[in-house]
C-alpha positions in Angstrom: 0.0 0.0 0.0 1.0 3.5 -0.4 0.1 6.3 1.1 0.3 10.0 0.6 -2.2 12.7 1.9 -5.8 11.7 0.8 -4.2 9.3 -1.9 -4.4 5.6 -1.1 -2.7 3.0 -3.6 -3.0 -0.7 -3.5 -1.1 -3.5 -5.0 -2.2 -6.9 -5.2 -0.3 -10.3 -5.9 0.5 -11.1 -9.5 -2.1 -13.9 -10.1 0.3 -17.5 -10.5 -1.5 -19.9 -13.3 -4.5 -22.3 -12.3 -4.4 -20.4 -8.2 -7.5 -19.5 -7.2 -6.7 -18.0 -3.8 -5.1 -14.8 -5.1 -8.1 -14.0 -6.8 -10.5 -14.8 -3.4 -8.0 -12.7 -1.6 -8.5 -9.7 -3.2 -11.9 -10.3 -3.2 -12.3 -10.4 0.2 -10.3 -7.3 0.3 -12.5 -5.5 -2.1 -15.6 -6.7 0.0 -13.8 -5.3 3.4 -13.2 -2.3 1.5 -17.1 -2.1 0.7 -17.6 -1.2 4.5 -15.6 1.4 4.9 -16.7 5.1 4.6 -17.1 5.9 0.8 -14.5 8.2 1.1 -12.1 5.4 2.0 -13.4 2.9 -0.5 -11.1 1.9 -4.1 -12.8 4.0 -6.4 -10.8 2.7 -9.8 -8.8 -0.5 -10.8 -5.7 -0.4 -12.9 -5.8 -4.5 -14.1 -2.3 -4.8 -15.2 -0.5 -7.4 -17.9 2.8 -7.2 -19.4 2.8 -7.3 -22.5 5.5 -9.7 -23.0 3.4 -12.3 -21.6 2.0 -12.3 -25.1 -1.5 -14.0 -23.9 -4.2 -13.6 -21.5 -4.9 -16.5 -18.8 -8.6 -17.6 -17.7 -6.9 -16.1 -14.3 -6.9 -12.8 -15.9 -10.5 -13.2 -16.9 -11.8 -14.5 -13.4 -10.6 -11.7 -12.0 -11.4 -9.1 -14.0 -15.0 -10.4 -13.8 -14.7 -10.0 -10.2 -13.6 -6.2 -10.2 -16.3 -5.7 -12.7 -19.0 -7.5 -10.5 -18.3 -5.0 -7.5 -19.1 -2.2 -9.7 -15.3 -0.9 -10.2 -14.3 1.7 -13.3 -11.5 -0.8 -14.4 -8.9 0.5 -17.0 -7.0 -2.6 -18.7 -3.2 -1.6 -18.8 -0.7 -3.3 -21.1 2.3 -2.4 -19.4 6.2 -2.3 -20.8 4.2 -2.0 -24.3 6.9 -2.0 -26.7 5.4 -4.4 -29.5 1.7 -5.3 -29.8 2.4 -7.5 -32.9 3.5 -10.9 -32.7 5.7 -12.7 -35.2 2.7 -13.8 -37.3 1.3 -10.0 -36.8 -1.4 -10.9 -34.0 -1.8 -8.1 -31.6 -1.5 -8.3 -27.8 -4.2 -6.4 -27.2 -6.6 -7.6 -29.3 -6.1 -10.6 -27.0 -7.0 -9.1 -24.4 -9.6 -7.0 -25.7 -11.2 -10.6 -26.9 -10.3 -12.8 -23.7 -11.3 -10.2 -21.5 -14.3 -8.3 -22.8 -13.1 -4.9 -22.5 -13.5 -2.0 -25.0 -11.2 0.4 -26.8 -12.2 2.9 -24.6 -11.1 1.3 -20.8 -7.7 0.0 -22.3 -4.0 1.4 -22.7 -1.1 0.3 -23.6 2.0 2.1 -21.9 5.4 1.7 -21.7 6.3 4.2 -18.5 10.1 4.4 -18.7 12.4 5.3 -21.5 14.2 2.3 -22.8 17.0 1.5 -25.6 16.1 -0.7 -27.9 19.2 -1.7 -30.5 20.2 1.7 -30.0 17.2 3.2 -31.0 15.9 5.3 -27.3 12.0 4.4 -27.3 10.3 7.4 -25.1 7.5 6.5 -22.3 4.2 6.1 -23.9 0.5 6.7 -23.6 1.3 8.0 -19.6 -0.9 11.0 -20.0 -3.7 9.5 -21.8 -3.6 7.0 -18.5 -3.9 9.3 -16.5 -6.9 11.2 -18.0 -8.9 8.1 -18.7 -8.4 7.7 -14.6 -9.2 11.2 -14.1 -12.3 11.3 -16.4 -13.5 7.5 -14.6 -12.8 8.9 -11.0 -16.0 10.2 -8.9 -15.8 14.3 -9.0 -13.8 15.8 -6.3 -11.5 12.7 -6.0 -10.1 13.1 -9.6 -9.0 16.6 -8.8 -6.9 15.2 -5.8 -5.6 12.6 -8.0 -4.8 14.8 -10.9 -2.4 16.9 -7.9 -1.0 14.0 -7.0 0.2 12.3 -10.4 3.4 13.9 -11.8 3.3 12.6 -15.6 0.9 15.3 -16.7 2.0 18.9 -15.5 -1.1 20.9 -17.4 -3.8 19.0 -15.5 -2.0 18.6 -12.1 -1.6 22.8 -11.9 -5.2 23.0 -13.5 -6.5 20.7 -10.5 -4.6 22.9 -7.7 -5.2 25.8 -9.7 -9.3 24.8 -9.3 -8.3 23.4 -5.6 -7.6 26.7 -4.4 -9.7 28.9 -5.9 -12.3 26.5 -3.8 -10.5 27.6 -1.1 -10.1 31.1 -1.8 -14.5 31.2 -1.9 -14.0 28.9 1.3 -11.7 31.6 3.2 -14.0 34.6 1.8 -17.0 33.6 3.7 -14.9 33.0 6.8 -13.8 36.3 6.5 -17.5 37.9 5.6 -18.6 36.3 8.8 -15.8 37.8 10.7 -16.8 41.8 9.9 -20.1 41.6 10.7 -20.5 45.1 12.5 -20.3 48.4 11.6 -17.0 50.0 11.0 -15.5 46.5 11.2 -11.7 46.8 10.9 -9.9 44.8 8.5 -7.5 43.3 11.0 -10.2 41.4 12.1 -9.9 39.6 8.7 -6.4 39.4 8.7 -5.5 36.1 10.6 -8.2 34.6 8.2 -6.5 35.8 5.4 -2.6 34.6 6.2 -4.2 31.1 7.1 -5.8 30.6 3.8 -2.3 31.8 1.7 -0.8 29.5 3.6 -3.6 26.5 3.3 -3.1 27.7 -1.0 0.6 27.9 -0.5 0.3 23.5 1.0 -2.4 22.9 -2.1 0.8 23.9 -4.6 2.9 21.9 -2.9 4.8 25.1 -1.4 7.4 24.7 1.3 6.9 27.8 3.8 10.4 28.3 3.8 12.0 32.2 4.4 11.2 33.1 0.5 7.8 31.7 0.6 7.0 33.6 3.9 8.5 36.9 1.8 6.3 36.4 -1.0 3.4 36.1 1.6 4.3 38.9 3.2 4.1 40.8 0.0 1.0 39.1 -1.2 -0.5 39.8 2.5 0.5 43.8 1.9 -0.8 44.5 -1.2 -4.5 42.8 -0.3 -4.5 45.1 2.8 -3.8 47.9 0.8 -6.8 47.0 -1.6 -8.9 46.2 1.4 -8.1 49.4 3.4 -8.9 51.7 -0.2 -12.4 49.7 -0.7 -12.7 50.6 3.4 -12.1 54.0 2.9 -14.3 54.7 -0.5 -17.1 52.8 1.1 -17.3 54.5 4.0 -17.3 58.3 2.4 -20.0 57.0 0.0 -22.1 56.2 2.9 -21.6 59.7 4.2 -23.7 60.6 1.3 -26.9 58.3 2.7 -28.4 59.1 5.7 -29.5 56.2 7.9 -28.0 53.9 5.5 -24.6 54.4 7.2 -25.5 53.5 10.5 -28.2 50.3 9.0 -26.0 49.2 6.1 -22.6 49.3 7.3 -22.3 45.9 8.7 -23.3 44.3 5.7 -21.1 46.7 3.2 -18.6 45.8 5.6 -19.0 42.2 5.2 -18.9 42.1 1.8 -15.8 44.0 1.3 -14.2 41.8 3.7 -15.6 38.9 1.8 -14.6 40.3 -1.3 -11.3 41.3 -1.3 -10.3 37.8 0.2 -11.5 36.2 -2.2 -9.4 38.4 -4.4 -6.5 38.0 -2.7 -7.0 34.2 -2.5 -7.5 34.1 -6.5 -4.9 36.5 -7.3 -2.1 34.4 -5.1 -3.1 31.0 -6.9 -3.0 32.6 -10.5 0.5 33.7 -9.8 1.6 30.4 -8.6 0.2 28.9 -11.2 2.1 31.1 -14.1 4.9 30.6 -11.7 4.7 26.8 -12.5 3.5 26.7 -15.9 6.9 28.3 -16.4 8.9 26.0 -14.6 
């Protein structure tokens, strides 16, 4: 098993010819697994075969059936895919594609390291489509922590923490609405709210708060004060202009402009860092 933040990967046994018990095993993994919280559940299979097995046992096909019979989005995965032809041109995968059932759609053929090959260098292959078939398969929420997690695709995993912390930026906005719910509300009020959610955005792209990072926060941090102190200011010498609204209003206008400018701020920091690492 392997384990990284809200990321759980399993590995089973390779399945041995004619054995039985690997596939019961798993099973009655998968049917422990059932009873956990759905959050905790396996919610996709990768079914694995090398490719230079060059066939497909009724192993295979027992337990795929199995995976399929608990419900599971299974993507087939011809691994160290370096020749799908035979010597009398029969393809690997339409084997498998024939033996077990499965659709052009759920299977792919990679090769995930770069090899040599009678001098010729053959590159990894078909990682990124992998891993958007097992984004697209994966429940919503769940594929944008996978797609932060995986590191073969570099557009989609800033596009997830990209999305990840503008959800946190809205998060931290009505936190701070609630906080400045009085007339004349001061924006240090807002403040601790403010550095807590840089620093929550900072952890979703993978940012070390080091003695740089706490510089750039500290500069991030001044200039949303300084927006937030302006929109202060001009809001409170419109009200001047409204009787009764002033004293009514306030607390609301207030709110909103707390609300508002976090959100900003929030939006603003995780567009940089994402140019930041688009660049990188």
């Amino acid at each position: 098993m392997y384990q990284q933040d809200n990321l759980c990967i399993y590995d089973s046994k390779g399945l041995e010819v004619k054995d039985k018990s690997t596939i019961q095993q798993i099973e009655n993994f998968v049917k422990e697994q059932e009873q956990q919280d759905v959050k905790d559940q396996i919610h996709i299979c990768l079914f694995c075969i090398q490719e230079s097995r060059k066939r497909a046992e009724p192993a295979d096909k027992d337990l795929y059936d199995m995976l399929k019979k608990h419900n599971f989005s299974v993507i087939v995965v011809i691994t160290k895919a370096t020749q799908d032809k035979d010597e009398h041109g029969k393809k690997f995968s339409d084997i498998v594609k024939e033996t077990l059932g499965v659709d052009d759609e759920h299977l792919r053929r990679v090769n995930s390291i770069k090899i040599e090959d009678d001098g010729n260098i053959k590159e990894p292959k078909s990682i990124k489509e992998l891993i958007q078939k097992t984004y697209s398969l994966l429940p919503e929420g769940l594929n944008n922590a996978f797609a932060r997690k995986q590191v073969y695709d570099k557009a989609q995993k800033i596009k997830a923490m990209r999305e990840s912390a503008m959800s946190l930026a809205t998060k931290y906005s009505v936190a701070a609405g609630a906080a400045s719910p009085i007339p004349l509300s001061d924006f240090a009020v807002i403040l601790p709210t403010q550095i807590v959610m840089i620093a929550h955005i900072s952890k979703e792209f993978e940012l070390e708060l080091n003695a740089e990072s706490v510089k750039t926060l500290a500069v991030a941090l001044v200039a949303v004060c300084g927006v937030g102190f302006a929109m202060k200011m001009a809001v409170g010498n419109l009200l001047k202009f409204i009787p009764v609204i002033g004293s009514i209003g306030g607390g609301a206008i207030n709110a909103t402009v707390a609300a508002g400018t976090t959100k900003v701020m929030g939006n603003k920091y995780a567009g940089f860092w994402r140019t930041i690492m688009m660049i990188l």
